[in-house]
Backbone bond lengths (Angstrom), bond angles and torsions (degrees), N, CA, C in turn:
res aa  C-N    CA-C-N  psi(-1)  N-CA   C-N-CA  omega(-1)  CA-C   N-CA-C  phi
1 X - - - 1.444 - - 1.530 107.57 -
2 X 1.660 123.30 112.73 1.629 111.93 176.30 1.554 109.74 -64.11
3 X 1.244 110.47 147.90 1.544 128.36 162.74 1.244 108.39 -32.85
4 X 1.047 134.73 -76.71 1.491 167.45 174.60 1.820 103.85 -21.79
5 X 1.830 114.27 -23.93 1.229 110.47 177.26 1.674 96.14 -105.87
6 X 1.457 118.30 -14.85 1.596 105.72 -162.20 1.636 88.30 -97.36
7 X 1.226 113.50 -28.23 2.035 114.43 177.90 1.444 105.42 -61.98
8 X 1.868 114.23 -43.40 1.670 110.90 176.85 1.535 124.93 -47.86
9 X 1.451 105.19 -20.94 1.358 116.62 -165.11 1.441 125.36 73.76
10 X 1.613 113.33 30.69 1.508 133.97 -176.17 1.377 93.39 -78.24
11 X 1.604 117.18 -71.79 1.384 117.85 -165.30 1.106 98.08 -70.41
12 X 1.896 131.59 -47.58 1.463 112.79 -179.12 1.342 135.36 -32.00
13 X 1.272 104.79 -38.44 1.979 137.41 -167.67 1.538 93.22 -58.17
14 X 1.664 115.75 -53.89 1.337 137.44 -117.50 1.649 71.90 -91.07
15 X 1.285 110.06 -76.57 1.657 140.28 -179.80 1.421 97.20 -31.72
16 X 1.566 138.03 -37.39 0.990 127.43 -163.40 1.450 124.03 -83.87
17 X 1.618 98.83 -62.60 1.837 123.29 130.72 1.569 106.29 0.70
18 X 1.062 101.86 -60.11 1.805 101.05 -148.09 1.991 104.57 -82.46
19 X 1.405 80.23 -39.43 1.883 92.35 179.20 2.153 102.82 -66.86
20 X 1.216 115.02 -26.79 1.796 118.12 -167.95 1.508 53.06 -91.34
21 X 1.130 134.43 -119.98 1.570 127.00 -126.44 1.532 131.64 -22.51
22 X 1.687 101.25 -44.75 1.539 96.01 178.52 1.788 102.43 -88.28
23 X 1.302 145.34 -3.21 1.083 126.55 165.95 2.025 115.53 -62.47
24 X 1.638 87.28 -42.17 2.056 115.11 -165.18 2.381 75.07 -49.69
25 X 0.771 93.48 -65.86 1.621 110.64 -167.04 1.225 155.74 -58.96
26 X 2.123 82.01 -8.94 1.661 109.90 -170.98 1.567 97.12 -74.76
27 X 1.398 108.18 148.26 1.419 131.99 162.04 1.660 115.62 -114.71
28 X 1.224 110.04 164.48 1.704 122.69 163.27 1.732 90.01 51.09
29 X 1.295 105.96 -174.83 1.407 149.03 -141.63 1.505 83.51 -91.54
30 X 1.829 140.73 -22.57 0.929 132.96 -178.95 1.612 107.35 -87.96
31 X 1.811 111.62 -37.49 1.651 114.21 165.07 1.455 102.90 -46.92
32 X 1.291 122.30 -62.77 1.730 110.13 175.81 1.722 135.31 -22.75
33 X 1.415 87.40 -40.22 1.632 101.77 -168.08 1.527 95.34 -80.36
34 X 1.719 116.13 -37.76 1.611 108.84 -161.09 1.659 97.97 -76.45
35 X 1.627 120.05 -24.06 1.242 111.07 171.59 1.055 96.52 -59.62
36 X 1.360 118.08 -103.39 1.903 125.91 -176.19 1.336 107.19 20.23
37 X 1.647 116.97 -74.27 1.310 119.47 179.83 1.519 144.16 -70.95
38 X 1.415 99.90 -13.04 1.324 124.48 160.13 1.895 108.82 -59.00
39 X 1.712 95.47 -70.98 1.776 100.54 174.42 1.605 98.44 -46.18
40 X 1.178 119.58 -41.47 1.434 95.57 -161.77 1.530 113.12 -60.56
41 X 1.399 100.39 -28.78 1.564 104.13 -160.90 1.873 110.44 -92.98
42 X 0.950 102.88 -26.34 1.610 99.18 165.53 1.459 111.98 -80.42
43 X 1.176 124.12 -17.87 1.570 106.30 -172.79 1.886 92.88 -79.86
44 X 1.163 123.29 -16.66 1.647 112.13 170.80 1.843 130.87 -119.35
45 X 1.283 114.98 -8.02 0.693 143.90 153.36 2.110 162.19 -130.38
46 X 1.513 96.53 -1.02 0.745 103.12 -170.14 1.844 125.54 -123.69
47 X 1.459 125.57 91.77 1.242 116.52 -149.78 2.040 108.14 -69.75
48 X 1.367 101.55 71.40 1.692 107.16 167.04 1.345 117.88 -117.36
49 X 1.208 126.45 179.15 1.481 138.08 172.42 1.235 98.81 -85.43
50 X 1.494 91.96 134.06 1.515 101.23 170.99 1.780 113.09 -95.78
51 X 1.531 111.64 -22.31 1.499 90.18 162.01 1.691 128.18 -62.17
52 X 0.617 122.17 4.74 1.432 126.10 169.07 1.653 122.11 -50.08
53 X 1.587 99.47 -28.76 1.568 120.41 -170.26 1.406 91.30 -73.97
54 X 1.539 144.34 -11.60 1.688 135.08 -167.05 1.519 94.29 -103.89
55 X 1.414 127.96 -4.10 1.656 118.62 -171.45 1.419 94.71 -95.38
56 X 1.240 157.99 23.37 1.237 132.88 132.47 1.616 122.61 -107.37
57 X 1.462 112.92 36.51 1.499 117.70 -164.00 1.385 89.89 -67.00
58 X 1.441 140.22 -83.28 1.435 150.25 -155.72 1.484 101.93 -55.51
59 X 0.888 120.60 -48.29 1.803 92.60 164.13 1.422 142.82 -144.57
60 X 1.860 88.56 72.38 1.663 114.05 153.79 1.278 127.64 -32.41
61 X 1.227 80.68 -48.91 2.045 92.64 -160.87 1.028 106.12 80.42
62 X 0.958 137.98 43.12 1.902 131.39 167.08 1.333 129.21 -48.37
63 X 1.582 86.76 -37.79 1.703 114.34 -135.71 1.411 131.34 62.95
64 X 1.353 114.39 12.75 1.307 125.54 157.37 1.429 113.11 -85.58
65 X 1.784 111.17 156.65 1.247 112.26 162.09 1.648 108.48 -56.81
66 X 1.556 87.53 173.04 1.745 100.04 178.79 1.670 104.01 -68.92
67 X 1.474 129.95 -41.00 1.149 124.53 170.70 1.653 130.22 -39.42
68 X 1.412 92.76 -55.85 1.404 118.73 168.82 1.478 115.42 -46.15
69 X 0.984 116.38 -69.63 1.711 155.18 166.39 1.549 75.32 -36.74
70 X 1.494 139.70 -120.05 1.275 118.47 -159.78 0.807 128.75 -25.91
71 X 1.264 134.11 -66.72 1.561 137.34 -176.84 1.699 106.61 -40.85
72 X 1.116 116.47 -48.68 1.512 99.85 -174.51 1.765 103.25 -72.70
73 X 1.286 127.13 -37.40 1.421 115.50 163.40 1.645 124.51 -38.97
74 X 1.590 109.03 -57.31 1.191 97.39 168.03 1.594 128.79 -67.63
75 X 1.269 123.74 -5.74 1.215 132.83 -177.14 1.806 101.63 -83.53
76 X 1.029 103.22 -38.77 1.567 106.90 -178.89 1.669 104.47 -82.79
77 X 1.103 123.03 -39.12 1.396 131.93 -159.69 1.912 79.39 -68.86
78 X 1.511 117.01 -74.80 1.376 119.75 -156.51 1.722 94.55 -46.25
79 X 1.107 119.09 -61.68 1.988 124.77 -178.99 0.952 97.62 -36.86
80 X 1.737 144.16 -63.38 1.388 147.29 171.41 1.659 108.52 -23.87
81 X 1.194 89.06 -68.17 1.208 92.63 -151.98 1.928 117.96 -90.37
82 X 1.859 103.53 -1.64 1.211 102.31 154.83 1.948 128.89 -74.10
83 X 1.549 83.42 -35.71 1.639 91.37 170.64 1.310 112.22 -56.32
84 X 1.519 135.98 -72.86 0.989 147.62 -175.17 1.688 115.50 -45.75
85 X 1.252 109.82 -8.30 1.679 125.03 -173.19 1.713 100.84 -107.05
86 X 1.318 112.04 -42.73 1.332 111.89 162.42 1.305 134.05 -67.65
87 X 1.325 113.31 -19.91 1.175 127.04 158.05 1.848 129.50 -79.19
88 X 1.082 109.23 -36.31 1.805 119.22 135.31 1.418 111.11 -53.30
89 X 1.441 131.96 -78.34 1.095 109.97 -179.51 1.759 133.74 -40.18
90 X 1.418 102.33 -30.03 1.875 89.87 164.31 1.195 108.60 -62.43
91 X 1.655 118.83 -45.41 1.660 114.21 -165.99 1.370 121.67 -39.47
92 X 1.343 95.66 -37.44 1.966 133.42 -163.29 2.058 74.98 -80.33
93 X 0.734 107.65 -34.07 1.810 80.66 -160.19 1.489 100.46 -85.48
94 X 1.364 117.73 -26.20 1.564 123.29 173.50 1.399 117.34 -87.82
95 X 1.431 123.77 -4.89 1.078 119.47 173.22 1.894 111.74 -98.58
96 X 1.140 119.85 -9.54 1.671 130.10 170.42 1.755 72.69 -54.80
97 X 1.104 110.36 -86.30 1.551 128.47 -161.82 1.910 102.59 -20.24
98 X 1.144 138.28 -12.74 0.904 133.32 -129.19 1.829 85.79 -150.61
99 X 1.026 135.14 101.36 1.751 140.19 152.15 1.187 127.92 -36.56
100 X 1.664 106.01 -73.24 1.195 102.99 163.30 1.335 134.77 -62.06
101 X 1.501 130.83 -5.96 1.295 106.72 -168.81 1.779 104.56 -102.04
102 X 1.882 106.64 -20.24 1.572 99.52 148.57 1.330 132.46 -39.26
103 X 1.503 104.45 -59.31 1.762 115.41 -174.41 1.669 103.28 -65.64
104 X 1.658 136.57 -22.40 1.326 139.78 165.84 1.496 84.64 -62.49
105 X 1.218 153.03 -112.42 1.233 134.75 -144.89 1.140 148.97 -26.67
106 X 1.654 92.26 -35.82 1.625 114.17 -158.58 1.523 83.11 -88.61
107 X 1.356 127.49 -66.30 1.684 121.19 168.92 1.690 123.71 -29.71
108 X 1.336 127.49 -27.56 1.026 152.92 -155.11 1.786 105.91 -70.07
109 X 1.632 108.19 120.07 1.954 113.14 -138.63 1.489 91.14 -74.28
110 X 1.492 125.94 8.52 1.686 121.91 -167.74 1.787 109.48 -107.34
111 X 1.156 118.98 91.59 1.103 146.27 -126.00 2.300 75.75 -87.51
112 X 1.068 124.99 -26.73 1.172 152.99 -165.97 1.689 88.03 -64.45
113 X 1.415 129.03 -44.55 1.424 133.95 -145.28 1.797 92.05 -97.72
114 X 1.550 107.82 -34.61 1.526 98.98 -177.08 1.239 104.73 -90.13
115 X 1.455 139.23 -12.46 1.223 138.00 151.09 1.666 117.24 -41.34
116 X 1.114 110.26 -71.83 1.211 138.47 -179.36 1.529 106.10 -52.79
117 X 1.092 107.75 -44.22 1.611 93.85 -165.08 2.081 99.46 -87.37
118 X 1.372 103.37 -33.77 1.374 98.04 166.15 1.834 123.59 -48.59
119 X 1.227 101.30 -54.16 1.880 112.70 161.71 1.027 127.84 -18.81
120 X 1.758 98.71 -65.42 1.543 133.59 -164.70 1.677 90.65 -59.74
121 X 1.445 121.62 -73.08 1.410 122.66 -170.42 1.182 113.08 -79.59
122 X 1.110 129.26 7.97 1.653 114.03 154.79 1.370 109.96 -95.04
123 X 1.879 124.35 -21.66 1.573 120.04 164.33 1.453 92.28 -59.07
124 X 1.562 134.33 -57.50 1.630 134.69 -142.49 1.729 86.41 -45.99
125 X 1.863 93.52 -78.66 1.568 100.16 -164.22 1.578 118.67 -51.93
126 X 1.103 132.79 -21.26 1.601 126.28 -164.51 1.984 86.70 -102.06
127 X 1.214 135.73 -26.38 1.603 122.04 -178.74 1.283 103.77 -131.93
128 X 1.592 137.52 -37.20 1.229 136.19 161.42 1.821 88.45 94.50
129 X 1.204 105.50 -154.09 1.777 98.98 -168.38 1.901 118.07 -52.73
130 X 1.304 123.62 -24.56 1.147 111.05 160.12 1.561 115.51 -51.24
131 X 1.307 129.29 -49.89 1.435 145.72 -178.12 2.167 93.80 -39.23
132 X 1.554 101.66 -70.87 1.138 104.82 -159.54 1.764 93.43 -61.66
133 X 1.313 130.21 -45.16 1.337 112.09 179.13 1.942 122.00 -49.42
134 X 1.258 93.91 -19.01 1.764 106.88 -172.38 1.534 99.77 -78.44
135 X 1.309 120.73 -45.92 1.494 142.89 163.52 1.441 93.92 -6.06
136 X 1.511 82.63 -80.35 1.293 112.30 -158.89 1.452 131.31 -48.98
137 X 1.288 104.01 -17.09 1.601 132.47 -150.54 1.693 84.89 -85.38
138 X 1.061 131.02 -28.33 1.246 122.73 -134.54 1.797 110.99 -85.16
139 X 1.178 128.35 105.65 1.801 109.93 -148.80 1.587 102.44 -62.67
140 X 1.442 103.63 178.85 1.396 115.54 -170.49 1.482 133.37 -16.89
141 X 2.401 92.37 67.16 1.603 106.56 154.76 1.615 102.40 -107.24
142 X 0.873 122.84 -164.48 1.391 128.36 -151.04 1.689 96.83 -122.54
143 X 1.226 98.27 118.11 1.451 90.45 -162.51 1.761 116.59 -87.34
144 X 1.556 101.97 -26.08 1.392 126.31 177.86 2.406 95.92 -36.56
145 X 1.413 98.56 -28.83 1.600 107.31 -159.52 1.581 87.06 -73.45
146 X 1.354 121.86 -83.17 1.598 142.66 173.36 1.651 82.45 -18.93
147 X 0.820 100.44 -100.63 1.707 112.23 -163.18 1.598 134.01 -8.46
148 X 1.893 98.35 -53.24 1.240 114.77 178.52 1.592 106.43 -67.13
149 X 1.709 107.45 -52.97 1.774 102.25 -170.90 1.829 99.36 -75.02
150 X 0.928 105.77 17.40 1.775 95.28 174.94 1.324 92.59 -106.95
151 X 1.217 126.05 -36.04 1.445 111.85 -177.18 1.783 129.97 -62.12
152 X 1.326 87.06 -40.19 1.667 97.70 169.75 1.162 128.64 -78.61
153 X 1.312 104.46 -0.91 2.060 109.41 160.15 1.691 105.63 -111.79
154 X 1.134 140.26 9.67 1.308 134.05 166.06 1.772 112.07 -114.71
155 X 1.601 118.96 -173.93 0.630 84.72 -178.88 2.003 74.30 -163.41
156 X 1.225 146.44 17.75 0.949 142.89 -170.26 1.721 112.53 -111.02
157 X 1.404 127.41 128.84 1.207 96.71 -179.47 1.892 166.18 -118.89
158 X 1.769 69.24 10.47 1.102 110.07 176.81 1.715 99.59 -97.53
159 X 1.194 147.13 31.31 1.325 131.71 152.17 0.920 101.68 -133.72
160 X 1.666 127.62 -8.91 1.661 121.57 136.96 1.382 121.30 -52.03
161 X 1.255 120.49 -32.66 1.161 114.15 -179.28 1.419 117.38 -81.47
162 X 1.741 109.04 -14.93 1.587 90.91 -167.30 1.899 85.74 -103.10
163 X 1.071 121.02 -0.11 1.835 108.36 169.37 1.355 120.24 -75.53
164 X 2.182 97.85 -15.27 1.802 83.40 -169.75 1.735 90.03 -90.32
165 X 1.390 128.35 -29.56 0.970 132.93 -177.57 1.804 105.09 -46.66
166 X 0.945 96.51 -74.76 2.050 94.66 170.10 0.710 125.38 -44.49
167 X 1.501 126.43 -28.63 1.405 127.42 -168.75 1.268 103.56 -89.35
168 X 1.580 130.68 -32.24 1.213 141.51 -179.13 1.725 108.57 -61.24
169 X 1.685 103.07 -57.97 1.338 99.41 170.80 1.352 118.24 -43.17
170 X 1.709 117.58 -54.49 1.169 133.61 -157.15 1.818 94.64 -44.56
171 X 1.005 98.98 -60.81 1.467 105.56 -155.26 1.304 116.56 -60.28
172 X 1.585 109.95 -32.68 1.295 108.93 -170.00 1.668 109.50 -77.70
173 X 1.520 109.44 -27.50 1.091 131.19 160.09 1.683 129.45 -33.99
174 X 1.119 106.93 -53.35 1.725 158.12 160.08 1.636 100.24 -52.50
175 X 1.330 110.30 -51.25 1.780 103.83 -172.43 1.510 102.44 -79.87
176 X 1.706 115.68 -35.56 1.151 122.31 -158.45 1.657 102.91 -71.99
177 X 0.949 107.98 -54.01 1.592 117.14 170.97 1.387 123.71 -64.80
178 X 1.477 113.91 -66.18 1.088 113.33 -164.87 2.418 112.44 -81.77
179 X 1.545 101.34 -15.86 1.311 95.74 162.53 1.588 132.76 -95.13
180 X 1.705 91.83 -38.39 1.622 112.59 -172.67 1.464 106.98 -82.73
181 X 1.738 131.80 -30.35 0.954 151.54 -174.14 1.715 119.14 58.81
182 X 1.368 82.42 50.23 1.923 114.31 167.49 1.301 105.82 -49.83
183 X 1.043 133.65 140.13 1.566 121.04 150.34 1.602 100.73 -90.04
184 X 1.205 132.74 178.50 1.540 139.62 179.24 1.435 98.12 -171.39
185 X 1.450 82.90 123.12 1.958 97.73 -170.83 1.917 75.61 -121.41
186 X 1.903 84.99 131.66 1.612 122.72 154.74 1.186 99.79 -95.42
């Protein structure tokens, strides 16, 4: 396959398409896993929405209610997508290590990333991992952005992991209510 079609964003498009399709579509205990791996893969690489993981709640097939049935989506989606954030976060810890690939960002023509990463560290310093869980909260921004500049100002990694985890809930939480107008009784 030349570069030149996966840089156009032909196969990207294609690749992208295909991953929202089998999440929109997953069923049973195996839809679980393709979520899981979906969160995993956008929280470090992949610029999609992560609410997307709540459009196949009603028919999983679980045999759970639809309530139920969400909750374990978001339970898998947040696990997804803390792993996959911890795994960015090393990148983020090997990339401090690394000059140029800061100054590649900061040069970087998506005016969206110096926004974002300015945000990110003024939530870090004024709340520190609550901040990045608040980040997170925010529905369909791109979290791969939050994530990376949070990584290169922290440095712990298990309370990275439990902010993207909250934050993951948070949000989906956040779409469910505040877009779909769910109620959700604790």
């Amino acid at each position: 396959m030349p570069i030149d079609l996966v840089l156009s964003g032909g196969f990207l498009e294609g690749l992208f398409a295909t991953l929202e399709d089998a999440v929109k579509t997953a069923t049973g205990p195996l839809g679980l896993g393709i979520i899981g791996i979906y969160s995993f893969l956008i929280a470090f690489v992949l610029p999609l929405p992560s609410e997307i993981v709540l459009a196949p709640a009603e028919q999983m097939r679980l045999g759970f209610s639809t309530e139920v049935t969400l909750a374990l989506i978001i339970l898998v989606s947040g696990i997804g997508k803390a792993a996959g954030s911890v795994f960015a976060f090393h990148i983020g810890q090997e990339a401090k290590q690394s000059g140029p690939v800061i100054r590649w960002v900061r040069r970087s023509r998506f005016d969206i990333i110096a926004w974002s990463e300015k945000k990110t560290v003024q939530l870090a310093q004024r709340f520190g991992y609550v901040g990045l869980a608040l980040a997170l909260c925010v529905p369909f921004f791109p979290d791969t952005i939050s994530i990376y500049a949070f990584s290169v100002l922290e440095e712990d990694y298990y309370r990275f992991a439990a902010a993207t985890f909250f934050g993951s809930v948070g949000r989906l939480l956040v779409t469910l209510i505040g877009v779909f107008g769910v109620t959700v009784a604790f």
